[in-house]
C-alpha positions as CSV (number, residue, x, y, z in Angstrom):
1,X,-46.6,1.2,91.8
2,X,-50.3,2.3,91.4
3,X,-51.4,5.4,90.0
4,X,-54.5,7.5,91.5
5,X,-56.9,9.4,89.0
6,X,-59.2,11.8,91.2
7,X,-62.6,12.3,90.0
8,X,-64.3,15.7,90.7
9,X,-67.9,16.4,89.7
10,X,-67.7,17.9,86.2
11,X,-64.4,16.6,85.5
12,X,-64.6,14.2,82.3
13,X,-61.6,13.0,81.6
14,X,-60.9,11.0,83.9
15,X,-61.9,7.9,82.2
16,X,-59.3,9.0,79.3
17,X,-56.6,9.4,81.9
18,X,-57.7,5.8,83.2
19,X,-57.5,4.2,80.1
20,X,-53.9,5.6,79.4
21,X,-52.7,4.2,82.8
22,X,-54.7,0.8,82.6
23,X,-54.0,0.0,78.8
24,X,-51.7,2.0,77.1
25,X,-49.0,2.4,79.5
26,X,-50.0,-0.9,81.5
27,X,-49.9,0.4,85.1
28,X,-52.1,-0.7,88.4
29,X,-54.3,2.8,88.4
30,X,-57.6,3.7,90.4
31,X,-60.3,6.1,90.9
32,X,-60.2,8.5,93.5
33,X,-63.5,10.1,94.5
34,X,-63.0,13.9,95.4
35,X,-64.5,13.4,99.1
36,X,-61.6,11.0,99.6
37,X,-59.6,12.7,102.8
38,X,-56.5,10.3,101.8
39,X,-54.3,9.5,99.0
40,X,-52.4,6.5,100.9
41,X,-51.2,3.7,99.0
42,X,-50.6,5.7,95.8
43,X,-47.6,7.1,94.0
44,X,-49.0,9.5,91.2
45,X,-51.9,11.5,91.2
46,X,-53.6,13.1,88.4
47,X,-56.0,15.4,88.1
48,X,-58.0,15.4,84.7
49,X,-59.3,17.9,82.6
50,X,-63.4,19.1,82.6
51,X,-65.4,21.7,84.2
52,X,-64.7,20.7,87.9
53,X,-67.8,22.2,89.8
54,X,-69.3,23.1,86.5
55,X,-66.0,25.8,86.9
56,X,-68.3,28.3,88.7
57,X,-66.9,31.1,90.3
58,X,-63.9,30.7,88.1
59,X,-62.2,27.3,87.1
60,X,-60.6,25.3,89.7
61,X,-62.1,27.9,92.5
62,X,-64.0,25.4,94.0
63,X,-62.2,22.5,93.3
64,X,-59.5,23.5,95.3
65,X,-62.1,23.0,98.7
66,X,-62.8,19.4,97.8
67,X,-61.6,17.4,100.5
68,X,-59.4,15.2,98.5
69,X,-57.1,18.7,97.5
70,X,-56.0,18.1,101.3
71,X,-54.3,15.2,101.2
72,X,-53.1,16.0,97.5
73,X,-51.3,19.2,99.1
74,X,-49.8,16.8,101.9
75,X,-48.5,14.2,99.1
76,X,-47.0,16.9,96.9
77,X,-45.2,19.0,99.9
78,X,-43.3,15.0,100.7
79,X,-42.0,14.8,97.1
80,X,-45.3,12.5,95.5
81,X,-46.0,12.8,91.9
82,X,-48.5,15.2,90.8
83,X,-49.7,15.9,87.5
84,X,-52.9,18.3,86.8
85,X,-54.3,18.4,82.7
86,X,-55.8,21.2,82.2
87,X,-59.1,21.7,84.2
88,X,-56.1,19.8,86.7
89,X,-53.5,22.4,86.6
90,X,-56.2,25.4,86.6
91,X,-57.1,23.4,90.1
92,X,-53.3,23.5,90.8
93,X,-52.7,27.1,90.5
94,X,-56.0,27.9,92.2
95,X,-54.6,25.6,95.1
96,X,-51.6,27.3,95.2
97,X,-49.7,24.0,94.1
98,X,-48.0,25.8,91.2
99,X,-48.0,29.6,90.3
100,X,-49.8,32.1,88.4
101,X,-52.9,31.3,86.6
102,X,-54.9,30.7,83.9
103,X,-57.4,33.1,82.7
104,X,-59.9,33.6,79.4
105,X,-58.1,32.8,75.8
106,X,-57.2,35.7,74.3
107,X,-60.3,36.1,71.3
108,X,-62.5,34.2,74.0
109,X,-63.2,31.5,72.0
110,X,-62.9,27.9,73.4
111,X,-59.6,26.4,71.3
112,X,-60.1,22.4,70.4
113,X,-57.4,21.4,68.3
114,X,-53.7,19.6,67.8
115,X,-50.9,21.9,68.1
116,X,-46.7,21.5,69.1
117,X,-45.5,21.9,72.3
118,X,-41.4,22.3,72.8
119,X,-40.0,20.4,75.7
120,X,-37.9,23.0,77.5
121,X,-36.5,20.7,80.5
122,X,-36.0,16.9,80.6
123,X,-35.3,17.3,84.4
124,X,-38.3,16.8,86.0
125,X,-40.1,13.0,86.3
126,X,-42.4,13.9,84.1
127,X,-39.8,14.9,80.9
128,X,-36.8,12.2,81.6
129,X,-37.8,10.3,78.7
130,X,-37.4,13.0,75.9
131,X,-35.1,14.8,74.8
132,X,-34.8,19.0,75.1
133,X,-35.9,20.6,72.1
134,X,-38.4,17.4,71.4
135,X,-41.6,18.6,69.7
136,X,-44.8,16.7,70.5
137,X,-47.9,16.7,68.8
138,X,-50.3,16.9,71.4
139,X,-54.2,18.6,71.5
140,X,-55.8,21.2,73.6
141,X,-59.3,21.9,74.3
142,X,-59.5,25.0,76.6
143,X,-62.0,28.2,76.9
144,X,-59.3,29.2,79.7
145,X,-55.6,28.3,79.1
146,X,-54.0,32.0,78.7
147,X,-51.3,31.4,81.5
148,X,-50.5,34.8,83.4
149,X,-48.2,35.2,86.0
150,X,-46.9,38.7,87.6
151,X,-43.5,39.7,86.6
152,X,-41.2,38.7,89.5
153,X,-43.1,35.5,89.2
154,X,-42.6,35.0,85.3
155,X,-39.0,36.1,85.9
156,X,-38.8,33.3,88.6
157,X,-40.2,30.5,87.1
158,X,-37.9,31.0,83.9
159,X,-34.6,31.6,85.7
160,X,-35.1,28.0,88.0
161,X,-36.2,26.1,84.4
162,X,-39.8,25.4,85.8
163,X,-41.1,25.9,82.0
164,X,-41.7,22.5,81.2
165,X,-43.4,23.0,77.6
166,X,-44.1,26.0,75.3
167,X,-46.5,26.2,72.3
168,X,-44.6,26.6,69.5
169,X,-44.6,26.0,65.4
170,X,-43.8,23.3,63.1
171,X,-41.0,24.3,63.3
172,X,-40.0,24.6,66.7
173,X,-40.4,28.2,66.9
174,X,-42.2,30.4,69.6
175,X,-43.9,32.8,67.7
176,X,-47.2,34.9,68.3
177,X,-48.8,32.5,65.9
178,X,-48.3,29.3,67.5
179,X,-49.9,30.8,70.9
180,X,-53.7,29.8,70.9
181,X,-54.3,31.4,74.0
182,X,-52.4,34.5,74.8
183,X,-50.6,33.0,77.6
184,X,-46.7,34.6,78.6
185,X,-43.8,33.2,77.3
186,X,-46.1,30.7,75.1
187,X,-46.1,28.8,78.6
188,X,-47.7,25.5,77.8
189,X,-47.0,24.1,80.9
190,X,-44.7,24.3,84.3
191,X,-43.7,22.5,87.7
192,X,-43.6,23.6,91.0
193,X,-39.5,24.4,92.6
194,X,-39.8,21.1,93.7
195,X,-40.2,19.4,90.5
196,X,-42.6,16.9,91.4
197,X,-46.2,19.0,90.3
198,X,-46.7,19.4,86.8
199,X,-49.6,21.2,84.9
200,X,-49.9,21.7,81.4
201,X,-53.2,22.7,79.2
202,X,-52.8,20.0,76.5
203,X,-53.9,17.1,76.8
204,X,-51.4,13.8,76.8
205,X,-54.5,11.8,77.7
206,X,-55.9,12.3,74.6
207,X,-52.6,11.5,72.5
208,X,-51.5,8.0,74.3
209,X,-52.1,6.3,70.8
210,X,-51.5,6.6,67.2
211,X,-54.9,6.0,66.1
212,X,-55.9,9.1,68.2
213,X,-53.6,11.3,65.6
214,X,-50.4,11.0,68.0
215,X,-49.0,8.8,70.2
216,X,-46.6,11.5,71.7
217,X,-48.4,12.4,74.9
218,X,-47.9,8.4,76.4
219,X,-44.4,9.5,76.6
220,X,-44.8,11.8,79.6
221,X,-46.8,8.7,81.6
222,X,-43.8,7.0,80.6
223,X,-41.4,8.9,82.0
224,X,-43.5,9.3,85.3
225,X,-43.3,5.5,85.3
226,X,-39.8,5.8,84.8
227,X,-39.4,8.6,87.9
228,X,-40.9,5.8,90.0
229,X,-39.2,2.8,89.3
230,X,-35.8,4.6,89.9
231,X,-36.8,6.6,93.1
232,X,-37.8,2.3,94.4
233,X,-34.1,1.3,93.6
């Protein structure tokens, strides 16, 4: 089992993603450069958050060109594990790897902070570990994380249970105030029909251990873990 993080020019957390592989979750993991034309040997990709390209044009435009997106779209069309955190999933969507998109916050403002997220679907390899309904305390750091997606779309997405996460209150509520961003549904985070790409705006990278303020987001590497060792059986 060996997980690939891909490293884009801008991108900077890569390194955080690497550390929750490597030493929290304990997992063979490695680097991919984004000139890479191959993603052969590995079983998870991950595309970290950051300002891929310096998110000219818009963020993830360019990104999406890299020659490394090729062989990503390749691994996630045969069933491979693919998981894009926020700069990652506005990549995905640009790519055309999940739907809709992600445009300017609501307000503007760039939104740094920890916030709930309600697990909406536990099938998918990236949610088998929890429970539905579980909250998780997990931050978000995002200028652009106001997910939009046309009405047949939105409709779509909800009927096949492709919601994977939505922002929500203490006290497991979706309300207007929970939503940091403006995005529909208080859509946190999704997969593709396939189940197998997952993108969400908060970061689990940056909540794989107590001592960061919550331990919660090491239990989606986890379950990806989990996804694998039971598809090798």
């Amino acid at each position: 089992m060996k997980f690939g993080v891909v490293v884009i020019p801008g991108c900077y957390c890569d390194h955080d993603c690497y550390y929750a592989i490597e030493s929290v979750i304990r997992k063979p993991v490695e680097f991919i450069w984004h000139q890479e034309t191959s993603v052969k040997g590995f079983d998870a990709i991950i595309l970290p958050g950051g300002f891929a390209y310096g998110d000219y044009l818009r963020t993830g435009a360019l990104a999406k060109f890299s020659p490394v997106m090729g062989a990503i779209r390749d691994f996630a069309q045969k069933g491979g594990l693919v998981f894009g955190i926020c700069n990652g999933f506005q990549i995905l969507t640009e790519a055309g790897l999940l739907p809709g998109a992600l445009m300017r916050n609501i307000g503007t403002k760039y939104v740094c902070k920890f916030l709930h997220l309600r697990t909406e679907t536990v099938d998918t390899p990236f949610t088998n570990l929890l429970t539905k309904g579980r909250l998780l305390y997990i931050p978000i750091g995002h200028g652009e994380g106001n997910y939009y997606a046309d009405a047949d779309t939105l409709k779509r997405i909800e009927d096949n249970n492709q919601v994977v996460f939505r922002y929500v209150d203490a006290g497991g509520h979706a309300t207007p105030e929970a939503n940091p961003n403006g995005s529909l549904h208080n859509i946190a985070g999704i997969v593709n029909e396939g189940r197998n790409v997952l993108g969400m705006m908060p970061h689990p990278d940056r909540s794989s251990e107590s001592i960061l303020g919550s331990a919660d987001g090491k239990l989606i590497f986890e379950s990806m873990v989990n996804a694998l060792v039971g598809s090798s059986r």
